[in-house]
C-alpha positions in Angstrom: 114.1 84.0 39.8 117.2 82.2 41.4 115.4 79.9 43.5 112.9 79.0 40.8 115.9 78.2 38.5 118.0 76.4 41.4 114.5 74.2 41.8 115.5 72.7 38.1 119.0 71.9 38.6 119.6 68.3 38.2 121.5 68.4 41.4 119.0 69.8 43.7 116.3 68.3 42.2 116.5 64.7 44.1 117.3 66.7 47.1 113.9 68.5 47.5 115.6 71.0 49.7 114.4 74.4 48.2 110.8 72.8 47.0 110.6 71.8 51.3 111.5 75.0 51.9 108.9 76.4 49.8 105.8 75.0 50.9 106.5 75.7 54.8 103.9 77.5 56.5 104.5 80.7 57.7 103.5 82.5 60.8 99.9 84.3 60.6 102.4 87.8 61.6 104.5 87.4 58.5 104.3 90.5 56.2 100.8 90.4 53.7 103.8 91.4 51.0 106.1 88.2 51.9 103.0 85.9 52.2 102.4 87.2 48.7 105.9 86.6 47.4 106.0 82.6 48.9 102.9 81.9 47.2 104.2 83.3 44.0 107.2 81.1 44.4 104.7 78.3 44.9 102.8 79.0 41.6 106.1 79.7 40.0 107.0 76.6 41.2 104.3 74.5 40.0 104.7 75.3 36.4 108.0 73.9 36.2 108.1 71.1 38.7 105.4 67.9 38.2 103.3 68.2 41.1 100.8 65.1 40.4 104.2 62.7 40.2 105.2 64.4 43.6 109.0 62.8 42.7 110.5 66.5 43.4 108.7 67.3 47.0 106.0 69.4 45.5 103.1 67.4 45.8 99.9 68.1 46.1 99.5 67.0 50.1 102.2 69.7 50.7 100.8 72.6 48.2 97.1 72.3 49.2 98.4 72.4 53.2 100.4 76.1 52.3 97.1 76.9 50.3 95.4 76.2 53.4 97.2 78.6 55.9 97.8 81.4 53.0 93.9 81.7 52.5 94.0 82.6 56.4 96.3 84.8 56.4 96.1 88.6 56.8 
C-alpha cells in the first residue's frame, strides 16, 4: 500500500523511480509468493497510473516485457 500511494505523489511522479522499479524483471529463482506480490504491484499500479500516455514510466513496452518473464516463471 505505501508504494502504490508513493507512485501518486506529485513529487515522485516525474521521477518514475518506484514505477522503474516496479516493472524490473526478476530472477526465474525468486519466490512463486514474491513473483506474485510484484505483479500485484503492477496491476495495482496500472489502475492508478495512465499506462497508454506512458508520461509516468509505466508504459505498455515495459508492463508487457514483466508480463513476459512472470508468465515463465515458476
Amino acid at each position: 500500500e505505501t508504494i502504490i500511494e508513493s507512485a501518486s505523489y506529485p513529487e515522485l511522479k516525474p521521477l518514475h523511480i518506484i514505477t522503474h522499479y516496479c516493472v524490473l524483471p526478476f530472477n526465474k529463482t525468486c519466490a512463486p509468493r514474491l513473483a506474485i506480490s510484484r505483479c500485484e504491484l503492477i496491476e495495482e499500479l496500472m489502475k492508478i497510473l495512465d499506462v497508454k500516455t506512458g508520461d509516468n514510466g509505466l508504459t505498455v513496452d515495459n508492463v508487457s516485457k514483466f508480463c513476459a518473464q512472470a508468465l515463465e516463471h515458476n
